[in-house]
ROFI-285184 format. One line per field, with one value per residue: residue number from 1; residue in three letters; z, x, y of N, C-alpha, C in turn. Coordinates in steps of 0.2 Angstrom, whole numbers, padded with zeros to 4 digits, always signed. Atoms other than C-alpha are relative to their C-alpha. Example, Ala and Ser with C-alpha at 12.3 -4.5 7.8 and 13.67 -1.06 7.14 Angstrom:
2
k <- 1  2
r <- Ala  Ser
n_up <- +0000  -0001
n_east <- +0004  -0004
n_north <- -0006  -0006
ca_up <- +0039  +0036
ca_east <- +0062  +0068
ca_north <- -0022  -0005
c_up <- +0000  +0003
c_east <- +0004  -0004
c_north <- +0006  +0005
// end
This chain:
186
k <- 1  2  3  4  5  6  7  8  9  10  11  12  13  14  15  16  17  18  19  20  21  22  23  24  25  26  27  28  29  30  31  32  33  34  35  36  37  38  39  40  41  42  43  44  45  46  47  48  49  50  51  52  53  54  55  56  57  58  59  60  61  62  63  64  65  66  67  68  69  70  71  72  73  74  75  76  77  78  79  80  81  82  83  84  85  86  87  88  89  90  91  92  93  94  95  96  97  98  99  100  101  102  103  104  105  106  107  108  109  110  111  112  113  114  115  116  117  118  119  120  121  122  123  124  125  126  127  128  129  130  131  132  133  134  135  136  137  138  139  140  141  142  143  144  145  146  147  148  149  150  151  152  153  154  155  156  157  158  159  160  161  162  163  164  165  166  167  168  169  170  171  172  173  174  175  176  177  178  179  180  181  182  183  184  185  186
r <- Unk  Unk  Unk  Unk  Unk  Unk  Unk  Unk  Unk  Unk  Unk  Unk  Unk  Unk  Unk  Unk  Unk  Unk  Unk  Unk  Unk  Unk  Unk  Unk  Unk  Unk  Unk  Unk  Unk  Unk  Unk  Unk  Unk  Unk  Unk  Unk  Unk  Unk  Unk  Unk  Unk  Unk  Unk  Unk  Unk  Unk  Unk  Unk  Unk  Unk  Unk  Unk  Unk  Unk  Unk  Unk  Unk  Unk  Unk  Unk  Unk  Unk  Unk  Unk  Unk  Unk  Unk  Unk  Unk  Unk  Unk  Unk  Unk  Unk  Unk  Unk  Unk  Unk  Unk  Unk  Unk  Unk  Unk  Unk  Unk  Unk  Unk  Unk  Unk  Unk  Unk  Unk  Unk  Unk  Unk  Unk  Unk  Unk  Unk  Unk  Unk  Unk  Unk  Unk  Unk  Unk  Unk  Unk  Unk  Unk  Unk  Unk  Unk  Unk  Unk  Unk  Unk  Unk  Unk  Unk  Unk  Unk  Unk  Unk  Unk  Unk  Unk  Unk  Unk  Unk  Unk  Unk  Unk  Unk  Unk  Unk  Unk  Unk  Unk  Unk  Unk  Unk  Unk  Unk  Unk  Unk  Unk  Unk  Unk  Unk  Unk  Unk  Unk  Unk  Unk  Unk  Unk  Unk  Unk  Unk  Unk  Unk  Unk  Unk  Unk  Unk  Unk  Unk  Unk  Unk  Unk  Unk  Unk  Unk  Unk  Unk  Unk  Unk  Unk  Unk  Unk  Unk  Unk  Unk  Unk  Unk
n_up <- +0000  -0005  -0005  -0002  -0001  -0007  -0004  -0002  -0003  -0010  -0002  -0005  -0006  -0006  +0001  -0003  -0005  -0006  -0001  -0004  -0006  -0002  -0001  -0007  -0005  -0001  -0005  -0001  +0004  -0002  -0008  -0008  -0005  -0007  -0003  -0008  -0006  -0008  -0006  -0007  -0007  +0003  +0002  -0001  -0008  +0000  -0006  +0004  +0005  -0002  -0005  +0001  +0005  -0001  +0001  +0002  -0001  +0006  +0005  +0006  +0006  +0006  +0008  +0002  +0004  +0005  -0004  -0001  -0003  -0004  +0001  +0003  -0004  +0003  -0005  +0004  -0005  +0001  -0002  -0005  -0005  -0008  -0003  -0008  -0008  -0004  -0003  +0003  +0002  +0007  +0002  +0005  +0007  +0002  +0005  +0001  +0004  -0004  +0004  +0001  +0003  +0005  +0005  +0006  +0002  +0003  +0006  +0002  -0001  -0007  -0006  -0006  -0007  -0008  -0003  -0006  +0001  +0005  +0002  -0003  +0004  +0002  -0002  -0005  -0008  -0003  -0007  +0000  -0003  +0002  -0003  +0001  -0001  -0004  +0007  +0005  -0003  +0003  -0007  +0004  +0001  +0001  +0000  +0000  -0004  +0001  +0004  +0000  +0001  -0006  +0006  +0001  -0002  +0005  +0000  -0002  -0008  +0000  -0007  -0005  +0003  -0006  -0004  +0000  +0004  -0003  +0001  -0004  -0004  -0004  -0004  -0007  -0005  +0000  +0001  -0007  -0003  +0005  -0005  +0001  +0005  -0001  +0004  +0004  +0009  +0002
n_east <- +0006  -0004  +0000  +0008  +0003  -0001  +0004  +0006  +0000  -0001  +0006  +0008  -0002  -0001  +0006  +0003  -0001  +0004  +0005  +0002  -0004  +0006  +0005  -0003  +0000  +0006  +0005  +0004  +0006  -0002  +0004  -0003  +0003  -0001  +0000  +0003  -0006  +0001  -0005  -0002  +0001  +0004  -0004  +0003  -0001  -0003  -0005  +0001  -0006  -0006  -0004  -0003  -0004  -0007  +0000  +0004  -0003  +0004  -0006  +0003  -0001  -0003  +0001  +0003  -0006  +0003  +0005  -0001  +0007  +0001  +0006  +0003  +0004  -0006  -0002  -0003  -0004  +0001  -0003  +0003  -0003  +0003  +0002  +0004  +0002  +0005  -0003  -0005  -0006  -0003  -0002  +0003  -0003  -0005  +0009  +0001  +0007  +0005  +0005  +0007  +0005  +0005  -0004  +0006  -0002  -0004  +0004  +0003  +0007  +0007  -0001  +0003  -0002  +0005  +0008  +0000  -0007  +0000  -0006  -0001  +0001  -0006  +0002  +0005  +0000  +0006  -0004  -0001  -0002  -0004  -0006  -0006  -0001  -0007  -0006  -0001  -0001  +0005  +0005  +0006  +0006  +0004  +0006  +0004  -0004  -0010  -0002  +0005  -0006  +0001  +0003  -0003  -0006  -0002  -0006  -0003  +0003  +0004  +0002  +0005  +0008  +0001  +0000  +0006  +0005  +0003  -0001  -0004  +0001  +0004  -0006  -0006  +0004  +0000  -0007  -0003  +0006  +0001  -0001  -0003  +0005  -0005  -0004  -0010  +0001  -0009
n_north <- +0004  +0005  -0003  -0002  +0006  +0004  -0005  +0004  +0006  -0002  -0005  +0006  +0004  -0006  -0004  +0004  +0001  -0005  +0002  +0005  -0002  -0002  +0006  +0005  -0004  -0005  +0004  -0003  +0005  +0007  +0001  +0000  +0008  -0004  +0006  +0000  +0002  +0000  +0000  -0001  -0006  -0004  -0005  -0006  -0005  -0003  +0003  +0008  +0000  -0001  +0005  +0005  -0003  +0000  -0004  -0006  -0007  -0005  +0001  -0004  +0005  -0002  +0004  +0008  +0002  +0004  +0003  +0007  +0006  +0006  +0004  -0004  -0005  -0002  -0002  -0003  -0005  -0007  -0004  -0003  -0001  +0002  -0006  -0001  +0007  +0002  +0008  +0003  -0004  -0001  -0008  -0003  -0002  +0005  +0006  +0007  +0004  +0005  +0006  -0003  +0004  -0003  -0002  +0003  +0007  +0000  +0001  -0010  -0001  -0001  -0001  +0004  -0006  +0002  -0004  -0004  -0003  -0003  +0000  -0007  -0004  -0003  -0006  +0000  +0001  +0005  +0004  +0005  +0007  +0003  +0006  -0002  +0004  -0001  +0004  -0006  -0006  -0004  -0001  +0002  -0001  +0006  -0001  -0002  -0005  -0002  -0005  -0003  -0003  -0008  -0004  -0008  +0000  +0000  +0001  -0005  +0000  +0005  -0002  -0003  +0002  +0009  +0000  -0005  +0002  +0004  +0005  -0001  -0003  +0005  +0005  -0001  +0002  +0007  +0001  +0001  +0005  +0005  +0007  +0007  +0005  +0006  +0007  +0001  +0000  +0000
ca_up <- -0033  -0021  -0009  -0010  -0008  +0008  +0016  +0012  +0018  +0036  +0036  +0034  +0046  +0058  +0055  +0058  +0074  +0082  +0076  +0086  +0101  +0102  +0101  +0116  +0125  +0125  +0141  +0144  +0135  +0144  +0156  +0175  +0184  +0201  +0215  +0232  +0245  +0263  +0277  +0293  +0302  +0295  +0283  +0285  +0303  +0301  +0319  +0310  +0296  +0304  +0317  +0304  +0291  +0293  +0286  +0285  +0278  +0264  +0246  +0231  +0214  +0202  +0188  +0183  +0182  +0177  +0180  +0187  +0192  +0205  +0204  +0189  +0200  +0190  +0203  +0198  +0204  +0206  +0207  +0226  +0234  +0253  +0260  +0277  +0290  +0300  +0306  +0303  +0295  +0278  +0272  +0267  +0249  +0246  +0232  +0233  +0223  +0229  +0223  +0221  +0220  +0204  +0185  +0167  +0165  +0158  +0142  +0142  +0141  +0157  +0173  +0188  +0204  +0222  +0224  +0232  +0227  +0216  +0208  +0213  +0200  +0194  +0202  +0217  +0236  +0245  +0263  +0261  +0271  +0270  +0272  +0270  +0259  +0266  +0248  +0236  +0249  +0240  +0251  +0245  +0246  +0247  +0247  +0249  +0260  +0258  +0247  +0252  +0242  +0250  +0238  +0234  +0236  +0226  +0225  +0232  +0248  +0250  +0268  +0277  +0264  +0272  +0287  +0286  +0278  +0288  +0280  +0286  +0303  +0306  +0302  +0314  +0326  +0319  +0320  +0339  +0344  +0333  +0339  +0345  +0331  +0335  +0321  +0311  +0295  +0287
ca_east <- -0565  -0557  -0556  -0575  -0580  -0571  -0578  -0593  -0591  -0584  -0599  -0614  -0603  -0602  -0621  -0626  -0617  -0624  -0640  -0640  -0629  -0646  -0657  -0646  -0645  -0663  -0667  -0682  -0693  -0687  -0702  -0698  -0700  -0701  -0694  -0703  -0690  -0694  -0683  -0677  -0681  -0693  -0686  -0696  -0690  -0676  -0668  -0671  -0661  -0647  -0645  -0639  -0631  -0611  -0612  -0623  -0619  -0622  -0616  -0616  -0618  -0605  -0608  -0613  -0600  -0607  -0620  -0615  -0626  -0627  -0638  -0646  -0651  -0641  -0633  -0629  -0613  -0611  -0598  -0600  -0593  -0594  -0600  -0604  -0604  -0617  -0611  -0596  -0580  -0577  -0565  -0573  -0571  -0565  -0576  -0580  -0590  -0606  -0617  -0636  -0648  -0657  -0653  -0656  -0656  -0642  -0652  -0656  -0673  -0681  -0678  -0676  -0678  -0686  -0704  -0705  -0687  -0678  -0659  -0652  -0649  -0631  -0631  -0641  -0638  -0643  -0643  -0635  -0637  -0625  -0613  -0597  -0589  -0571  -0565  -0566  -0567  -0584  -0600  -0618  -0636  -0647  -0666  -0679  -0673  -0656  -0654  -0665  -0662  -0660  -0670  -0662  -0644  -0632  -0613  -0610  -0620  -0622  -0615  -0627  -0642  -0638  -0636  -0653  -0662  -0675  -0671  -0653  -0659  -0671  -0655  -0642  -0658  -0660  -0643  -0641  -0659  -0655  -0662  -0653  -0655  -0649  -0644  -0628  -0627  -0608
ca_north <- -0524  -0537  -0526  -0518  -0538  -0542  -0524  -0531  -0546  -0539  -0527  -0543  -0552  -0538  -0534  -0553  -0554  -0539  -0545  -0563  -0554  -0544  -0560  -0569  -0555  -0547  -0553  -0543  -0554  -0568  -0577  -0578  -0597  -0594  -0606  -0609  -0612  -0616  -0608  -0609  -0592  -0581  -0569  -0558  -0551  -0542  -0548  -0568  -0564  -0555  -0567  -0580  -0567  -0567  -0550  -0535  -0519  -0505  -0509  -0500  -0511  -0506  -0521  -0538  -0550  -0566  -0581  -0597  -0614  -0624  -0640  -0630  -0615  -0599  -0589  -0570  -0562  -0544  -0531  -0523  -0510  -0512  -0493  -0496  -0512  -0515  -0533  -0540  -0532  -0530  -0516  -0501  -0495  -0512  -0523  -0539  -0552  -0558  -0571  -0566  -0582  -0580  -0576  -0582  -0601  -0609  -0611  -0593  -0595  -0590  -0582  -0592  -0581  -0584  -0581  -0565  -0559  -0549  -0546  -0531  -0517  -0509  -0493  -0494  -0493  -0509  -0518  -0533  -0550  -0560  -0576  -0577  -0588  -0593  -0603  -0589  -0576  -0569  -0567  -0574  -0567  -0582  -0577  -0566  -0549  -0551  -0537  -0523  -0508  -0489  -0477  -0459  -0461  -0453  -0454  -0436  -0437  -0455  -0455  -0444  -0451  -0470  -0465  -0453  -0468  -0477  -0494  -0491  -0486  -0502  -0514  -0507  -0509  -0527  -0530  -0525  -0536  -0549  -0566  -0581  -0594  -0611  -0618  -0625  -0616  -0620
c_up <- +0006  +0006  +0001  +0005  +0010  +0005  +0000  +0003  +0007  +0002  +0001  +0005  +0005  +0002  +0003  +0008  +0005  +0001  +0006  +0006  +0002  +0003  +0005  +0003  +0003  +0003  +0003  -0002  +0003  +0007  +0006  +0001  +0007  +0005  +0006  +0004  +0006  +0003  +0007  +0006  -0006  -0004  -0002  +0005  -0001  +0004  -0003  -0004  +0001  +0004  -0007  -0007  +0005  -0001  -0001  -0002  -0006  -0006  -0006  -0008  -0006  -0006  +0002  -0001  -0003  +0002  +0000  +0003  +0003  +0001  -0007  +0002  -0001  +0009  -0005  +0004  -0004  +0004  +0007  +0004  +0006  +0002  +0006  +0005  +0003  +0002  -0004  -0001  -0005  -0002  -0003  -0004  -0003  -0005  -0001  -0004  +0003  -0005  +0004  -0002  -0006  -0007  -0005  +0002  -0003  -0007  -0003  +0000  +0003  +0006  +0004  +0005  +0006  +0002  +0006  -0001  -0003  +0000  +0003  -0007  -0001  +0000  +0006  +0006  +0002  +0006  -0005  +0005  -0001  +0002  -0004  -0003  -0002  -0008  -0003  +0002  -0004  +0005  -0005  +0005  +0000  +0005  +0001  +0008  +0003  -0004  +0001  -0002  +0004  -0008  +0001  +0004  -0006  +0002  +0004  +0007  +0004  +0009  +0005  -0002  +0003  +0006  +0003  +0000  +0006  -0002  +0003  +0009  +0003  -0002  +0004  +0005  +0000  +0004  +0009  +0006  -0004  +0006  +0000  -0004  +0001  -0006  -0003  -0006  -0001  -0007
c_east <- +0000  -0003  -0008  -0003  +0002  -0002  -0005  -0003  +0001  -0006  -0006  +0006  -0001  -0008  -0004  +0002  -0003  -0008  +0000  +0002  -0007  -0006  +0001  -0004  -0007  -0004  -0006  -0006  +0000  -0009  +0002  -0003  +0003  +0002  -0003  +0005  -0005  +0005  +0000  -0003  -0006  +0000  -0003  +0001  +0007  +0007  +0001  +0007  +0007  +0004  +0003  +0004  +0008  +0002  -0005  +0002  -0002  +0004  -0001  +0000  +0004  +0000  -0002  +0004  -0001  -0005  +0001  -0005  +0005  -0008  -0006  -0003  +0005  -0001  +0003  +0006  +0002  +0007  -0001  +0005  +0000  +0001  +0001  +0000  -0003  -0001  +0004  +0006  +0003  +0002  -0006  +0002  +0001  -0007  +0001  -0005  -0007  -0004  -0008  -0004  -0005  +0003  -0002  +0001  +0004  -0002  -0002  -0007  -0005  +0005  -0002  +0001  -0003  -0006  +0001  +0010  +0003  +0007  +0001  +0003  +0008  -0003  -0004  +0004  -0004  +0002  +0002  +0001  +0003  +0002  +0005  +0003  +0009  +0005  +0002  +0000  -0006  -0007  -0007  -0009  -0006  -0009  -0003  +0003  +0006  +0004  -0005  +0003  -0002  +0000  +0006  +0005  +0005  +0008  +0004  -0002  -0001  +0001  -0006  -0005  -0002  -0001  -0009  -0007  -0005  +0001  +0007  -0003  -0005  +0005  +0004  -0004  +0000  +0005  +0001  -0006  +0001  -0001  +0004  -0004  +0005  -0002  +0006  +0000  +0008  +0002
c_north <- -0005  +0002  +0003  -0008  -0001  +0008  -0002  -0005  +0000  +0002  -0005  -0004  +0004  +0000  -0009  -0002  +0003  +0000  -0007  +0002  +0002  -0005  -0003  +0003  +0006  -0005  +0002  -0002  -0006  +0000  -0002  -0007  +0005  -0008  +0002  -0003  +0000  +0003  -0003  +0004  +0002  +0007  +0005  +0004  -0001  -0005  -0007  +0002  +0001  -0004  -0006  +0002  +0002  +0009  +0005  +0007  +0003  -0001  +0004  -0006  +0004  -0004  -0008  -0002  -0006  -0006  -0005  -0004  -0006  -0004  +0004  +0008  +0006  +0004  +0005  +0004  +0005  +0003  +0004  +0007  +0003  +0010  -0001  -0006  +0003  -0005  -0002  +0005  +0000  +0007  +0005  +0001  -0004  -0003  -0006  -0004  -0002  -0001  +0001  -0008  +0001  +0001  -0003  -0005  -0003  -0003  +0005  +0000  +0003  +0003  -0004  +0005  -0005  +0004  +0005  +0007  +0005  -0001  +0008  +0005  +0005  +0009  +0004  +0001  -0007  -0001  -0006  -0006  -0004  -0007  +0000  -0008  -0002  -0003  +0003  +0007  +0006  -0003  -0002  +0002  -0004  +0003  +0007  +0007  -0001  +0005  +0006  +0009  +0006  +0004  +0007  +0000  +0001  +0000  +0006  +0001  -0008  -0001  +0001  -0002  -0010  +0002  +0006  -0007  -0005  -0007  -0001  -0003  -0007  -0008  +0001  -0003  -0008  -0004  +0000  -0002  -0005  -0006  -0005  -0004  -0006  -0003  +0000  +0001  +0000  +0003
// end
């Protein structure tokens, strides 16, 4: 009898856990706040971008690893790993962290992203714009076409499929027009 009790007892516990786990974690209810940033260049021209990106190259998104905040603004870091250079020099094959502006709230309540933006997707192909960051040796994604992803890529062809892909094909270009940008980013 003892023992039927404490099976039961594990089983509602068990059963109310996985119910609030779902409550946290069912982020797809969640409403979006949007920030409006100003820049610098105009992040919308390619050549802009990569002139003040430390990195550019093709990443694959193997996972989510978790969402930290600065000044309140979550920040989501993501498993990556590096395909392809297109500026810079980071190992291929090799996986690094990168930090994605954007994420829940640290209240859970809501997404905060960057008007115009988006998170990048576990499983995917993307470009990534870059900067490099030297303390933690993990690279960051900061705004609005710094992740741009590369449609119908699959893990068996992906090679020839990046190298095929027109969004490839107009960073390289970027890449070797890119404009002089004077400024001092650190």
């Amino acid at each position: 009898m003892i023992k039927q009790l404490l099976y039961y007892f594990a089983f509602i516990i068990i059963i109310i856990f996985f119910v609030g786990y779902k409550k946290i974690n069912d982020s797809s209810k969640l409403k979006t706040t949007y920030i409006n940033p100003s820049y610098m260049i105009n992040m919308n021209i390619p050549e802009e971008l990569v002139a003040i990106s430390t990195n550019v190259f093709v990443g694959y998104v193997e996972g989510l690893i978790d969402t930290y905040y600065m000044s309140s603004i979550p920040y989501t870091r993501y498993k990556i790993r590096v395909v392809k250079n297109i500026k810079g020099e980071i190992a291929l094959d090799s996986t690094i962290n990168l930090n994605k502006e954007g994420g829940i709230s640290e209240d859970g309540s809501r997404y905060i992203l960057i008007k115009n933006d988006y998170l990048p997707s576990v499983g995917n192909y993307y470009i990534f714009c870059t900067r490099e960051n030297l303390t933690d040796k993990s690279y960051t994604a900061s705004g609005i076409n710094t992740n741009i992803l590369i449609d119908k890529i699959n893990l068996e062809n992906e090679y020839e499929k990046i190298n095929k892909s027109s969004v490839y094909n107009r960073y390289v270009k970027a890449v070797e027009n890119q404009v002089e940008i004077d400024i001092d980013i650190k």
